[in-house]
N, C-alpha and C positions, 0 to 999 in steps of 0.2 A: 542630388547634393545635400539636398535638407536632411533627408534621411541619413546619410551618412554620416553626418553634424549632428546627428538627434543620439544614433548609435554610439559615437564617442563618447555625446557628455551621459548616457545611458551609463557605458564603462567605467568611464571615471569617478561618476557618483559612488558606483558599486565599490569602487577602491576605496573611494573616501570611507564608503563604513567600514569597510574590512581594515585599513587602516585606525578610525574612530577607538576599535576592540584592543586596538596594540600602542594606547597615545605613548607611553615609555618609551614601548621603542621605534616611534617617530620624533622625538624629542633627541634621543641621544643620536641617531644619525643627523639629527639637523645640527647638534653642539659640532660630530665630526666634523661635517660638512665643511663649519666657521671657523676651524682649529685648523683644517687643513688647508684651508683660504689664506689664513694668516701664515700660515708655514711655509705656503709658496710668495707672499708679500716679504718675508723676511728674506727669502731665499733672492727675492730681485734685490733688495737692498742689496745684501751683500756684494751683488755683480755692480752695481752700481754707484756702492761705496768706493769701490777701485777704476773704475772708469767711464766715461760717459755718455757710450753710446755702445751698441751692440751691432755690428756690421750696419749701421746706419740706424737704428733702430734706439731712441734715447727713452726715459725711465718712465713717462706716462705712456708712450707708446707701445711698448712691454706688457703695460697694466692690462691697457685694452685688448691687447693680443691674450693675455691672461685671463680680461673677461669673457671673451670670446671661444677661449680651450673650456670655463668650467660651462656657458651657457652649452657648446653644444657636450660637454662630457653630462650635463644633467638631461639632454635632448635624451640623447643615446641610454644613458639609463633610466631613465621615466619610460619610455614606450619603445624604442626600438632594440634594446638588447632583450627584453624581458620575453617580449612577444616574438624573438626568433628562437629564444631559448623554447619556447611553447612550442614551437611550431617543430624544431630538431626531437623532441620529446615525443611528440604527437607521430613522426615520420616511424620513431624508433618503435613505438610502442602500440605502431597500426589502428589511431585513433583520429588521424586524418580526416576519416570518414565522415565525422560529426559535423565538422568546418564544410567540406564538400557539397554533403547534401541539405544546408540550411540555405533558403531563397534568396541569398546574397552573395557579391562577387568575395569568394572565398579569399583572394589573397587579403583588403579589405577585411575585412573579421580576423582572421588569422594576425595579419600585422597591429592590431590596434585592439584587442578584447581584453589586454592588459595594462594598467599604469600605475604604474610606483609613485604614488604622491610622494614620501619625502622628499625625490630627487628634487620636485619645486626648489628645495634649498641651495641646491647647486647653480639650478639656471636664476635663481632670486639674486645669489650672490655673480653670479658672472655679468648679467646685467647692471648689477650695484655698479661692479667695475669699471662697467664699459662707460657708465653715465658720469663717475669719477674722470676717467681721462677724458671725456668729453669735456668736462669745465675746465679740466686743466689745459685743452688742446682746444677751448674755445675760440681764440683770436686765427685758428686754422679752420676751424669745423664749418662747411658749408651745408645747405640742404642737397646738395647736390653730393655728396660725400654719404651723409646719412644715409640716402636714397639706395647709393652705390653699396655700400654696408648691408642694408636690408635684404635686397636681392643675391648680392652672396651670401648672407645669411642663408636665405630660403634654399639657396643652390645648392650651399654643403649640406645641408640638413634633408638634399635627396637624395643626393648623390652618398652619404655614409649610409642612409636607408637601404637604397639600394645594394650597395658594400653588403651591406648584413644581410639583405634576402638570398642574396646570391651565394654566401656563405650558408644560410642557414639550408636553400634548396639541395646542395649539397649532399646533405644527410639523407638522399632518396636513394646513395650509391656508397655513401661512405656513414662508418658506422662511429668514428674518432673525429667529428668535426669541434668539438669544445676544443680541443687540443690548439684548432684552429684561432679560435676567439681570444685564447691565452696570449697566441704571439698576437692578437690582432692589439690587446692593452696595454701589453708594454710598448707596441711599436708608436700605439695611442699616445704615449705620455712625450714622447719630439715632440707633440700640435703644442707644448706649451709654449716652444722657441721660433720663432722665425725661419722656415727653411732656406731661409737664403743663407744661415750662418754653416751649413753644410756644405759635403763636398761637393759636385754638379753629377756624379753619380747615383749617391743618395739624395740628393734634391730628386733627381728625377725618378727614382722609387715613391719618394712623400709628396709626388705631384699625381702620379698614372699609373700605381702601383694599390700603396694603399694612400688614398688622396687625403692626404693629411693639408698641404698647401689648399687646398680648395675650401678644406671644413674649418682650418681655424687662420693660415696665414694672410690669404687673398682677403677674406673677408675685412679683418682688422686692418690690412693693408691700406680697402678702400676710407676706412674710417679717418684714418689718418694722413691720405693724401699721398699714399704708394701705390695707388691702383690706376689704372687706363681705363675709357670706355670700352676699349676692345679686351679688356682682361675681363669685366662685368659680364661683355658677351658669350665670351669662350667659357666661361664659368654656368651661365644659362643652358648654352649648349651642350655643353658636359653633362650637367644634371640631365637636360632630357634624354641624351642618347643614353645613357645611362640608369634611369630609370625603363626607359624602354628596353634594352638590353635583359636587368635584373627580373621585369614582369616577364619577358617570353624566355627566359630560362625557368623562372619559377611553373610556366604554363609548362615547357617541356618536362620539367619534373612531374607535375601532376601525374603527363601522359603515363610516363613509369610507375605511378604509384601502385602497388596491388593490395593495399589495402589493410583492412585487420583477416581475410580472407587465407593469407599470404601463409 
């Protein structure tokens, strides 16, 4: 475990300088960042200049649900969209090999030898959010809620991983899988809303499909006192079969890889 902890912040350093070389243009994506933070803060006003709740769901609750879409959309772009883009690249262009034969559990290396520091601005600002609706939804906020929040936190944030590995192993059979990632961002952009405000068809797409309820609605859910001890569970369990699922698909693809050989 240390080592894999040592390996990270090893990567992340590395970004930081490569990043260091380009501070311009880590500045002007962090201005986006706060430009588009605020774009979607005007956009709840407005829903909320007209009425005062959203299929149960009222204006600090929104927020948090808000902070919670940009912490995991900065999740997903700081290290897990980058590094399966590496990994589809690496598949296409039979350079897999180099990940393979280095003395480490390859998925491991592969999932994580990349990180987009900017995106910090994203998850800086999503948590800004979340700490916002919490003073404002203080007289509700328990530690027991918090707690609840954290662990769906940690559960979306395996179960979208997984999402992505499983999409990116792909690429060992299909040679158009970006195509894939395309519908996966716009389908990305509902985690800003509540799936509850959907039909029960498409809820059940954004629940076990592409788990959009797991990675941004359950979690704020818990935050705000919409969640069950047994929805925290199933959210747990989800993330593990789920993970387990993504790594022995990703081991099945290995078995097929032929390599730079090929």
């Amino acid at each position: 475990m240390l080592r894999h902890l040592r390996l990270i912040w090893l990567f992340t350093r590395v970004s930081i300088q490569d990043t260091a070389a380009y501070r311009t243009d880590f500045f002007a994506h962090v201005l986006v960042t706060i430009f588009n933070g605020g774009a979607e803060l005007v956009g709840l006003w407005t829903i909320f200049s007209n009425t005062r709740s959203l299929n149960g769901w009222n204006a600090f609750q929104m927020v948090a649900l808000l902070g919670v879409f940009r912490t995991m959309n900065g999740i997903i772009g700081m290290v897990i969209a980058p590094n399966m883009r590496l990994i589809m690249d690496d598949i296409r262009e039979g350079k897999l090999d180099f990940i393979i034969l280095k003395p480490i559990n390859a998925q491991f290396y592969a999932s994580f030898r990349r990180v987009i520091v900017w995106r910090l601005a994203d998850i800086a600002l999503g948590l800004g959010l979340v700490a916002v609706a919490c003073v404002k939804l203080s007289a509700s906020l328990t530690a027991d809620k918090l707690l609840m929040f954290l662990v769906m936190l940690s559960a979306g944030s395996v179960i979208i991983y997984s999402f992505w590995l499983v999409l990116a192993t792909l690429a060992f059979w299909l040679t158009r899988v970006n195509n894939m990632e395309m519908v996966f961002w716009n389908v990305f952009e509902a985690g800003r809303y509540p799936v509850d405000i959907y039909r029960p068809t498409v809820r059940l797409g954004l629940t076990y499909v592409v788990p959009l309820a797991f990675i941004t609605t359950f979690p704020a859910a818990a935050l705000v006192g919409k969640a069950q001890a047994s929805g925290v569970a199933l959210a747990v369990l989800f993330a593990a079969a789920a993970l387990a699922a993504g790594s022995s698909f990703w081991r099945y693809g290995l078995r097929h890889y032929s390599g730079a050989s090929a």
